[in-house]
C-alpha positions in Angstrom: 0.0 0.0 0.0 1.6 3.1 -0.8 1.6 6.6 1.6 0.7 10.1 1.3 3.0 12.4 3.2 1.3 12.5 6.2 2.1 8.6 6.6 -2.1 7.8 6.4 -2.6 5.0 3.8 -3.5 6.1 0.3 -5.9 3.6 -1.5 -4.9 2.5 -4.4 -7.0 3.0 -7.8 -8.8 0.9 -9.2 -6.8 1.4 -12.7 -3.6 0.8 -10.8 -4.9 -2.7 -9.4 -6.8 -3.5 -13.3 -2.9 -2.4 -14.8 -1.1 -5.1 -12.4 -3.3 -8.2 -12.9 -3.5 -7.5 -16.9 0.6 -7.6 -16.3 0.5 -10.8 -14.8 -1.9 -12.4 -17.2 0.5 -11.3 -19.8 3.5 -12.1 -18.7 2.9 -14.1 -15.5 3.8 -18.2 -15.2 0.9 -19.1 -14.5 -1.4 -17.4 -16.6 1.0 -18.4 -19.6 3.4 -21.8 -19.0 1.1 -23.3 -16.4 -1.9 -23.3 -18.6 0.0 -24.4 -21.5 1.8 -27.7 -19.4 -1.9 -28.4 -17.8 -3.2 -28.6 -21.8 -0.6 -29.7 -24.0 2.6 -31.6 -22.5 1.0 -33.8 -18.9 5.0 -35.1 -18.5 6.5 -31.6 -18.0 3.6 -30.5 -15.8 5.1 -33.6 -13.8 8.0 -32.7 -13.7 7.2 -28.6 -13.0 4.9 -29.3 -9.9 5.5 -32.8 -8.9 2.4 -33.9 -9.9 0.3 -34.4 -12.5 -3.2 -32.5 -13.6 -5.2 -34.7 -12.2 -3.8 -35.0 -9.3 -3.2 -31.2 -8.7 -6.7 -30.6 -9.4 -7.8 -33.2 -6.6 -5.2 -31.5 -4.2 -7.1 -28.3 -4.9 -10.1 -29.1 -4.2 -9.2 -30.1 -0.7 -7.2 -26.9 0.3 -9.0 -25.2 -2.3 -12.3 -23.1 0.1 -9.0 -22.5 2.7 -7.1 -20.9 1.1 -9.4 -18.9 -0.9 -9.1 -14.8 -0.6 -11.9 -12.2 -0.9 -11.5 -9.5 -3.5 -11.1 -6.1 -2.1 -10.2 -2.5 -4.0 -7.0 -2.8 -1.8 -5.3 -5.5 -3.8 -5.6 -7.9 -6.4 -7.0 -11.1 -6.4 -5.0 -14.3 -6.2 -6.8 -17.1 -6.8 -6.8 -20.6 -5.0 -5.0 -22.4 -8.1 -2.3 -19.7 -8.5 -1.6 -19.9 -4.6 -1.2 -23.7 -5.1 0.8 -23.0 -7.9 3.2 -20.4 -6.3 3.5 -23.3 -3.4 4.3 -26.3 -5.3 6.8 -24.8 -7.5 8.5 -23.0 -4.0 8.8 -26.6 -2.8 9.6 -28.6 -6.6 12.4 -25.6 -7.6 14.1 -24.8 -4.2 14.0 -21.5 -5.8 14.2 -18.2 -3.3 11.3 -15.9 -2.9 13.1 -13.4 -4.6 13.4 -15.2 -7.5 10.3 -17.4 -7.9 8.1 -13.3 -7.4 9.4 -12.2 -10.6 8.3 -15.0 -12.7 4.6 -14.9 -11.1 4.8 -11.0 -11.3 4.0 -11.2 -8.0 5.5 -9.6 -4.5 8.1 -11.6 -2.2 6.3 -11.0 0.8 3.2 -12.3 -1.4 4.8 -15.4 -1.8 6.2 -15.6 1.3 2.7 -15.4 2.8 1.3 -17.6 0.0 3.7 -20.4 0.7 3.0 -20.6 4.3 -0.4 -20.4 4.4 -0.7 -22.7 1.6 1.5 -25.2 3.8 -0.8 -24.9 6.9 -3.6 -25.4 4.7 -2.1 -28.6 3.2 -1.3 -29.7 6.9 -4.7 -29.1 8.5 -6.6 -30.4 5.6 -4.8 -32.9 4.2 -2.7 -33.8 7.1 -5.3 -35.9 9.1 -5.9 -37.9 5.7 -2.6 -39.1 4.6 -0.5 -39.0 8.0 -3.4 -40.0 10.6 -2.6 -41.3 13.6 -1.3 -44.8 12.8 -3.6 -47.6 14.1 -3.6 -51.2 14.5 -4.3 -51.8 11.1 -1.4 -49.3 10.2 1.0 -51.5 11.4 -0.2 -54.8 10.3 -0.4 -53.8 6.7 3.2 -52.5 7.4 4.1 -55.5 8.9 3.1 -57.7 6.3 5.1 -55.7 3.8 8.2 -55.8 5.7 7.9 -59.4 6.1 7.4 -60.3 2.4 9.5 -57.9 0.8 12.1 -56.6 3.4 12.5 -60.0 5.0 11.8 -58.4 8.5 9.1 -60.5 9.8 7.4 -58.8 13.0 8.3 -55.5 11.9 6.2 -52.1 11.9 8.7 -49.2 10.9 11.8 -48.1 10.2 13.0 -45.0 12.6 15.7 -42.6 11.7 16.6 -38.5 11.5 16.7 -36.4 9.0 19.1 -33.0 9.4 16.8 -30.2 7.3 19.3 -27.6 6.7 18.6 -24.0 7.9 20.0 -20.4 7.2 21.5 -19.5 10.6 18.3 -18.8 13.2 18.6 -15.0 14.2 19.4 -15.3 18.0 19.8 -19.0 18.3 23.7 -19.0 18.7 25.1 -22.8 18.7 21.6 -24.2 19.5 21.1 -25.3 15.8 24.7 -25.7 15.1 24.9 -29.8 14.4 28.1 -31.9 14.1 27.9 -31.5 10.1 29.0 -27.8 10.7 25.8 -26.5 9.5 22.5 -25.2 11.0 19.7 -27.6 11.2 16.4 -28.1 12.6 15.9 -32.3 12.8 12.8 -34.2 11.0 12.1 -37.6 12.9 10.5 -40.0 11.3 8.9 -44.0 11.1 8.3 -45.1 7.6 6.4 -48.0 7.1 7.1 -50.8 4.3 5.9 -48.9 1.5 7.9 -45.8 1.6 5.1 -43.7 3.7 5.3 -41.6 6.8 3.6 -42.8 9.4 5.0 -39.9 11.9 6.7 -37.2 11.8 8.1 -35.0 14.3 10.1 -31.9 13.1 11.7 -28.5 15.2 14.1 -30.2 17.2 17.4 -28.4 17.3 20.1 -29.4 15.0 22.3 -30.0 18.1 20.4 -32.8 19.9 21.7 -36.4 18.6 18.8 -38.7 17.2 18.7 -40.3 20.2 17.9 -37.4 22.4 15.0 -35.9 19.9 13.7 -39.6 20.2 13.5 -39.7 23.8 11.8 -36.0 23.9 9.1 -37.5 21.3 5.9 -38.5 21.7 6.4 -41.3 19.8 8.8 -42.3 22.4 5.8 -41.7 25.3 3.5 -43.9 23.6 5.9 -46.6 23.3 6.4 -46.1 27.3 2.9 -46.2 28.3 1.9 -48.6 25.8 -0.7 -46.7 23.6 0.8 -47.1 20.2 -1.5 -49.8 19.2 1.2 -52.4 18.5 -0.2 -55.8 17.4 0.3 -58.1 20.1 3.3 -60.5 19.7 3.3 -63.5 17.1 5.0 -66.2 16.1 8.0 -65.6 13.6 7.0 -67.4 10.1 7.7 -71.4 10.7 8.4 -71.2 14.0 6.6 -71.4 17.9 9.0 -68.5 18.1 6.6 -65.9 20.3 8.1 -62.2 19.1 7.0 -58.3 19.6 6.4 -56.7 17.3 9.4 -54.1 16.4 10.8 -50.7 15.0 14.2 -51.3 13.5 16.4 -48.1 13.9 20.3 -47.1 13.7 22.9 -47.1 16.9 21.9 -44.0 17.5 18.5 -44.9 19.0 17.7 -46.9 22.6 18.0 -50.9 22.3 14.3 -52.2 23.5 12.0 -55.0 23.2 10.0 -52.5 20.7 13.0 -50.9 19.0 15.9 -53.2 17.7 18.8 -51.7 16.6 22.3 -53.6 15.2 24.5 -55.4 17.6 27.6 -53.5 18.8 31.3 -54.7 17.6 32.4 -56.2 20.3 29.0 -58.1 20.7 29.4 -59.4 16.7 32.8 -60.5 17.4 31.6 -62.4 20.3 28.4 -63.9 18.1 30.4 -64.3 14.7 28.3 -64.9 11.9 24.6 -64.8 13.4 25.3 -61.2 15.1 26.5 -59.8 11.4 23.3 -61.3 9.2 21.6 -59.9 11.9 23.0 -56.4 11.6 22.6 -57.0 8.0 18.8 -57.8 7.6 17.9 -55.1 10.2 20.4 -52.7 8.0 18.3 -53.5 4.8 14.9 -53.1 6.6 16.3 -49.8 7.9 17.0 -48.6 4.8 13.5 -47.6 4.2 13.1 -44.9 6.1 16.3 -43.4 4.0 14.9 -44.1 0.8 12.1 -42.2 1.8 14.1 -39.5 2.7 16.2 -39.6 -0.4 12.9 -39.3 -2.5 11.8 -36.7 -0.2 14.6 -34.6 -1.1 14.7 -35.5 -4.8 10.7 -34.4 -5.4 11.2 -31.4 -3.1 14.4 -29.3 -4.3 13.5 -26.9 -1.4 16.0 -29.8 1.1 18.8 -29.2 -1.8 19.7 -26.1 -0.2 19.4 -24.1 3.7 16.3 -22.8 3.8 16.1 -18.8 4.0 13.2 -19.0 6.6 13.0 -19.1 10.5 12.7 -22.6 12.1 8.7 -22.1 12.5 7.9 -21.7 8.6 10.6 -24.5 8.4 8.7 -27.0 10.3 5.6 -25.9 8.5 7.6 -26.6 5.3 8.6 -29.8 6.1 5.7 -31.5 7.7 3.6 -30.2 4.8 6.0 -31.7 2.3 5.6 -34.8 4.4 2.5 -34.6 4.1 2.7 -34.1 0.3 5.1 -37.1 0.0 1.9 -39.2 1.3 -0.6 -37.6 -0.7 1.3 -38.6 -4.1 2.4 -41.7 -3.0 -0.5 -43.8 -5.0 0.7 -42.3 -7.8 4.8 -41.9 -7.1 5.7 -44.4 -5.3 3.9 -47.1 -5.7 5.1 -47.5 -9.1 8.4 -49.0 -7.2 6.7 -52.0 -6.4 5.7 -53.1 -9.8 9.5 -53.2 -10.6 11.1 -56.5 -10.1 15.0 -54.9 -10.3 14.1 -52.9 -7.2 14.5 -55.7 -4.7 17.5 -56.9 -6.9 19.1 -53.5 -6.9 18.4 -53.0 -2.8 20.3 -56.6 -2.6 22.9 -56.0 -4.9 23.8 -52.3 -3.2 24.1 -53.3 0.6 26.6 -51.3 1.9 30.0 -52.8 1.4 31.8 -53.1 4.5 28.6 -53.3 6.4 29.9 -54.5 9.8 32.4 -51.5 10.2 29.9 -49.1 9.8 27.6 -50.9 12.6 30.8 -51.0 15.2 30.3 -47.7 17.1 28.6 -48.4 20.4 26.2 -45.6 21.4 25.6 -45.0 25.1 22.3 -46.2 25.2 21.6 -48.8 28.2 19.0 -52.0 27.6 17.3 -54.2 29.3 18.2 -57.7 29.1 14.6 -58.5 27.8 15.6 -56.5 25.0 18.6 -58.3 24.2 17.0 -61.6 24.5 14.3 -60.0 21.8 17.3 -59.0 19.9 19.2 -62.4 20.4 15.9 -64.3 19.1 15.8 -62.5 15.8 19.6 -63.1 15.2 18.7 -66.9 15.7 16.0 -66.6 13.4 17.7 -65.1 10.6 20.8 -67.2 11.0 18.1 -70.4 10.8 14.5 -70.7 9.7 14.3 -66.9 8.4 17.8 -67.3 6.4 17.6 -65.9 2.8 20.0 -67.1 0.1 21.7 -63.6 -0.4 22.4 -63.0 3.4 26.0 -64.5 3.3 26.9 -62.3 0.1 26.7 -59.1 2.1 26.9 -60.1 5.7 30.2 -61.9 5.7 
């Protein structure tokens, strides 16, 4: 709004506000290479907003009525599908605000406020769809998926943090300084077989190990007081072999009966070969939850680079792209499962040198129920539950 000289606000005409949206129909993305990608070339539009028509049009209609704006003398009128617009390609480019405003011939603190509200939109309206509350049924379907194609029988999740890379907070000082040498705010997540989120937790300081922002969760107090809604224990496949049911996780996390993580290197020396197939198999069921990541990040360029926002918008950014890595997962990721090299390729890649990696000792304490659950897997996957490939990678 511009000023007179008396500092009291000065309305702007209505010729002035006509002059600025006939600019941006002429000139602007989205009145010109939008429209033109939605009618005549479906695999760029992919590519431009992560999604295609269809699918963008469905999205809209969900956040569509919140994020709609009423039309005032004051300023122009930006439409629920350009606001969608502005926000996807914020999140698919990784551009700045400063740049993406020119090409929309629109202001940077318009897209600023765009991108944010479109991101609490996506999370209040989408969120409880596509990243409920995970339920009985959750894990069972996660379960089965992990046992068939991971080889992980009894298995919900796979647990791990992500570092999301930040611009240095104003007034933070070393709090979201990480070990990496960078500022970072931490995403913690459980994946289930398929590549989805099944929680998220995001704002944690870049400083705090994965262990720490773990015991801080919530995810952490339902596991302690038992209201997760794990499926009761089962017997592993061909055996009378009672087991929980688990999370597999890195060293990084707490060794219990619910959360198995790989045996230490003194402990595999001690074991020999069952302790290192074990570290193996969990390693390969773990690896979920960094795929997902890694997909994350390569359908959302905005984790390619720190983001230039403070750590609330950030977590807003995050958990909606979360959120949004759900949403297209029927028609993203899915597609992975209908490739038979996939399982080839995740058997064939296993990290060479796998045991060194899995040496380091973190200075978690566990119960001895939780090594005999630990124990009982290794026995399992070094007898009945051995697959032909283990030896390959494990030794």
């Amino acid at each position: 709004m511009e000023y007179d000289e008396e500092c009291r606000p000065k309305r702007r005409h209505k010729s002035w506000v006509a002059d600025v949206n006939r600019r941006r129909r002429a000139r602007g993305e989205f009145f010109n290479l939008v429209q033109e990608l939605r009618t005549n070339d479906p695999e760029r539009h992919r590519t431009y907003f992560r999604m295609t028509r269809d699918t963008f049009d469905l999205l809209l209609s969900k956040i569509g009525p919140t994020i709609a704006r009423k039309h005032t003398n004051f300023r122009e009128l930006i439409d629920p599908a350009q606001r969608l617009a502005v926000t996807l390609r914020y999140l698919a480019s990784g551009m700045e605000f400063s740049a993406l405003a020119p090409t929309y011939r629109l202001g940077e603190k318009t897209v600023r406020a765009i991108v944010y509200d479109t991101c609490a939109a996506i999370i209040t309206a989408v969120g409880p769809e596509v990243l409920a509350s995970p339920t009985r049924h959750t894990w069972e379907r996660s379960e089965a998926t992990f046992r068939d194609r991971w080889n992980f029988p009894n298995c919900v999740a796979a647990l791990d943090g992500k570092h999301v890379v930040l611009q240095a907070p104003a007034n933070t000082g070393s709090e979201y300084f990480n070990y990496k040498h960078t500022f970072s705010t931490v995403l913690l997540a459980a994946v289930d077989g398929d590549y989805r989120f099944v929680y998220v937790s995001v704002g944690s300081a870049g400083r705090e190990s994965d262990g720490g922002v773990f015991r801080r969760s919530d995810l952490a107090a339902a596991l302690r007081d038992d209201s997760l809604q794990l499926p009761p224990p089962k017997a592993l496949p061909g055996t009378n072999t009672i087991m929980p049911h688990v999370i597999v996780a890195d060293e990084a996390f707490p060794l219990t009966t619910a959360i198995m993580r790989p045996y230490p290197g003194r402990t595999e020396a001690r074991l020999g070969v069952r302790a290192t197939v074990f570290n193996y198999r969990l390693s390969r069921a773990r690896r979920i939850v960094e795929n997902a990541f890694g997909i994350l990040a390569q359908t959302w360029r905005i984790y390619r680079r720190p983001m230039n926002v403070n750590v609330q918008h950030a977590c807003k950014i995050v958990h909606a792209t979360c959120i949004l890595h759900n949403f297209l997962h029927a028609d993203e990721v899915v597609a992975l499962q209908g490739r038979p090299e996939l399982d080839q390729q995740d058997r064939a890649t296993a990290p060479a040198g796998l045991a060194d990696a899995l040496h380091r000792l973190g200075a978690n304490n566990y119960t001895r129920a939780a090594e005999h659950v630990r124990d009982q897997f290794a026995r399992y996957f070094a007898g009945e539950g051995a697959v032909p490939w283990q030896m390959e990678h494990a030794v």
